[in-house]
N, C-alpha and C positions, 0 to 999 in steps of 0.2 A: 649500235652502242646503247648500254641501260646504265645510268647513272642514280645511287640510290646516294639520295639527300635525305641526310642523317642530323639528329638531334635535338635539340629545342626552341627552333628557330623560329620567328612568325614569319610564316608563306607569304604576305602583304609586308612586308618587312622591303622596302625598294630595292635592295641588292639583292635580296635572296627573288622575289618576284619577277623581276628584269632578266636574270639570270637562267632560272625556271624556262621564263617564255622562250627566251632565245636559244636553250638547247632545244623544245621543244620544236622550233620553227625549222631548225633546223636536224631536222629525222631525228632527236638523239630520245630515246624514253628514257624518263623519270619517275623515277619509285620511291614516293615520301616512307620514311621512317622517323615521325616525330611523335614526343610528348613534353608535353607543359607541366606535370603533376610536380606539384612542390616537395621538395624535399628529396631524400636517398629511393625514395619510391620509383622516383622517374629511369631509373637505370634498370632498376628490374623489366618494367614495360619494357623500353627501349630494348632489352636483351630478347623477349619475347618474339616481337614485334620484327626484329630481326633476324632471328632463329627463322621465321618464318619465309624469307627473303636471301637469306646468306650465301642461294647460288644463282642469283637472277640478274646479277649486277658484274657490271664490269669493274669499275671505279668507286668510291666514296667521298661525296663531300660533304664536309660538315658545315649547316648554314650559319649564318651570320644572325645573334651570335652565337658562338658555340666553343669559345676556348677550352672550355670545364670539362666539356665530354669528349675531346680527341683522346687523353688515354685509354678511357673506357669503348671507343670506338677502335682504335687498334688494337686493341686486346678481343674484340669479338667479331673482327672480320681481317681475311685476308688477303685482301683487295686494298690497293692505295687508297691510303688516307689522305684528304684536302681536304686545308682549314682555310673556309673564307673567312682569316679574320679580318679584312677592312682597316684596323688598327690594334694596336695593344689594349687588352683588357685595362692595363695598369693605365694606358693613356684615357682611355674612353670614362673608367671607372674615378680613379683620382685626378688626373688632372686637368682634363675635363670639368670636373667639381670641384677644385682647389678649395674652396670659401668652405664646404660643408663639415670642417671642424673632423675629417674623416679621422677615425683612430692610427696607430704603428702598424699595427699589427695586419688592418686590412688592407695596407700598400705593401707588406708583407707577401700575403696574400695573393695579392695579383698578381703582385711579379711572379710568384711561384706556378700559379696558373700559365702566364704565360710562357715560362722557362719549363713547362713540363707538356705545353702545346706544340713548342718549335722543336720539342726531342723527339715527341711523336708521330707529330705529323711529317711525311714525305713531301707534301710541299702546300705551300702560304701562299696566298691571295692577298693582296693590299692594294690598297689606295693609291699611293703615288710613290716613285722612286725616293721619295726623304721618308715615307717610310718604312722601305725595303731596307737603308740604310739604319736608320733605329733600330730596327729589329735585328740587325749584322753586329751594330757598334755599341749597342746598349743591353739589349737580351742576347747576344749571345749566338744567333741563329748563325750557320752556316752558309757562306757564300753561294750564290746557287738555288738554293731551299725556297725561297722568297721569290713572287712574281710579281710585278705591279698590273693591276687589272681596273680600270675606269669602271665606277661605277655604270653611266651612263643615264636615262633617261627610259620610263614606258614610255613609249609613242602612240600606244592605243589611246592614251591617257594625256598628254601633256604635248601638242602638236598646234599649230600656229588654225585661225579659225579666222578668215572676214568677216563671217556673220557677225562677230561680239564686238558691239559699237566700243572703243575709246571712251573712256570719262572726258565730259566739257575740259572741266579743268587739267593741266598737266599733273600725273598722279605716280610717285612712286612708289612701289611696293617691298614693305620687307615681310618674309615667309618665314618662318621656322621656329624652333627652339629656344627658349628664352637661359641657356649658356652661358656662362661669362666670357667664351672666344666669340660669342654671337656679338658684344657690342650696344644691345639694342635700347639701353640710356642713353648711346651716344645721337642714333636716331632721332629720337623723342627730342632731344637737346637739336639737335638741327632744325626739325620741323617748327620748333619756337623760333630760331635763328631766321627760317626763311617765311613766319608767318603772313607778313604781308603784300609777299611776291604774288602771292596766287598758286602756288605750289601747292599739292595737297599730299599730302601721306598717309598710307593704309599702313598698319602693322597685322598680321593673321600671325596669331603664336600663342602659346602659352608655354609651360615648365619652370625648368628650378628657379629662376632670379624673378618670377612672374611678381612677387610682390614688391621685390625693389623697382622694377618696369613700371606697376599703377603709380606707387608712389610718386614715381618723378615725373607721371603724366599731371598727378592730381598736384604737387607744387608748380611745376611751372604750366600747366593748363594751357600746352599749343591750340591756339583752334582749329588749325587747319589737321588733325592728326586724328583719326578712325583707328580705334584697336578693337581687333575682334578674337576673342579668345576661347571662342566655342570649336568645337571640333568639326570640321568640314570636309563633306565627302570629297572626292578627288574632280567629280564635275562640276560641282561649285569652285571648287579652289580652280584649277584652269577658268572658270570665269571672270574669278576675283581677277587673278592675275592679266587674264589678256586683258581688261579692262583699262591694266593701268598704262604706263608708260614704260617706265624703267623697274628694275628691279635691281634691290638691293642684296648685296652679301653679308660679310662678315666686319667686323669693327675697332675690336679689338686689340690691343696689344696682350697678347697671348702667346704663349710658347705653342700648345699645339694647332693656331691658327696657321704656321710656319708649316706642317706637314701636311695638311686637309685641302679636300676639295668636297665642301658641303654638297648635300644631295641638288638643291633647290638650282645649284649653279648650271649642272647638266639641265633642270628641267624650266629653266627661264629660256637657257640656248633650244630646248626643245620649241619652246613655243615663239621664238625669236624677238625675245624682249634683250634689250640692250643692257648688260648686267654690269652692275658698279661695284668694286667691292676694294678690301684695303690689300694693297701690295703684299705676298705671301710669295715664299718658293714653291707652294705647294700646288695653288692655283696657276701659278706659271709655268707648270707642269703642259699645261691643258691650253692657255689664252695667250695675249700677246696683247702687253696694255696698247689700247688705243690711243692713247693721248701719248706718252713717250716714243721714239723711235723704236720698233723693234729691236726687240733683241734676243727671239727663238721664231724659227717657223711654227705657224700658224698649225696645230693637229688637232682638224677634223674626231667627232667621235667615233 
């Protein structure tokens, strides 16, 4: 089987990566078809590129992300089109960034992107069944169309290690994206709450709310609280993290915290750090809170 992964996706992008290796691992070849050029440029390449490719492939999938270009992908190949989109452009784009004063006209925009992805595409890739059902009950997608697919975890990458000593102190970790479904002033306000336990707190992140996040470190000044907001290769970050103890999720009160299962969740289970996060349908998908009675079987990734 040859599978040509199409668009403008970044290859180190963890869905698209993860994805990659594991049809690789398993006999399937994979035949990139990507460009990044900004602007109407990038279709022309992309048309070339696959003019050159157009009978080598079984399937197409478009990577993640890649909403924009499934028309233009079905329009120059004949072969099924698959969109990994993981979520709604319109979710990822607006509401996602709620705060960012975004204009009318670009939540216009994405939704039409996305209602002009589910017409084209033969079938969708997503995150978790709440949202297979958005994409049914709010865009419009057809019953069927939609597949729920876990991201998952590299394991080359993100895999439990004895050797990396525990911090002295008990240390929790939060990873990611500084988001408004991330939470992570609620963090920083705990790590004050619990400063004189001996508790320690690592934050590794940066992005959009990054300067409301210093702000509230530099007013209320937890001591026990480490932020690192430089960019870390991925052997360091598995360091960071087996170091700690626990790892943290999301925080939240959020609308699309309810549909998400963050990347960091699969790759804390990777590495077998005990992961804490705020009640969601979305991660209930996947876990079985610890502390309340069950109430779904436990599904392995």
């Amino acid at each position: 089987m040859r599978i040509c992964y199409f668009g403008i996706y970044n290859p180190e992008e963890s869905r698209n990566k993860i994805y990659i290796k594991g049809f690789k691992e398993h006999g399937v070849e994979i035949i990139e078809c990507r460009d990044v050029t900004r602007g109407p440029l990038k279709y022309l390449y992309l048309f070339w590129k696959h003019w050159k490719i157009r009978n080598k492939y079984d399937f197409l999938i478009v990577g993640y992300p890649g909403h924009v270009v499934v028309p233009f992908a079905k329009l120059i190949s004949k072969k099924p089109v698959i969109l990994d989109a993981l979520c709604s452009l319109y979710e990822g784009v607006i509401i996602s960034r709620e705060k960012n004063g975004l204009f009318f006209l670009r939540e216009k925009y994405t939704r039409l992107v996305d209602r002009l992805a589910i017409k084209f595409a033969d079938a969708i890739l997503v995150e978790t069944n709440l949202q297979k059902q958005f994409f049914e009950e709010r865009l419009g997608a057809p019953p069927g169309k939609c597949f729920r697919v876990f991201t998952g975890a590299d394991d080359s990458v993100f895999y439990p290690d004895d050797n990396i000593k525990k911090n002295k102190d008990f240390t929790v970790v939060f990873r990611g994206k500084f988001l408004p479904e991330a939470g992570v002033t609620y963090v920083v306000k705990a790590a004050k709450i619990l400063e004189t336990t001996g508790i320690q707190f690592l934050i590794i992140g940066n992005g959009f709310l990054q300067k409301e996040v210093i702000a509230t470190i530099e007013d209320i000044k937890p001591k026990n609280l480490k932020l690192i907001s430089d960019h870390l290769e991925f052997g360091e970050l598995r360091q960071k993290m087996l170091e700690c103890h626990v790892s943290l999720g999301q925080f939240a009160s959020h609308k699309r915290l309810y549909r998400t299962i963050p990347h960091k969740c699969f790759e804390s289970l990777a590495l077998g750090l005990p992961y804490i996060t705020a009640e969601s349908a979305g991660v209930g998908e996947l876990l079985t809170d610890g502390i309340k009675p069950p109430r779904r079987p436990f599904r392995r990734l």
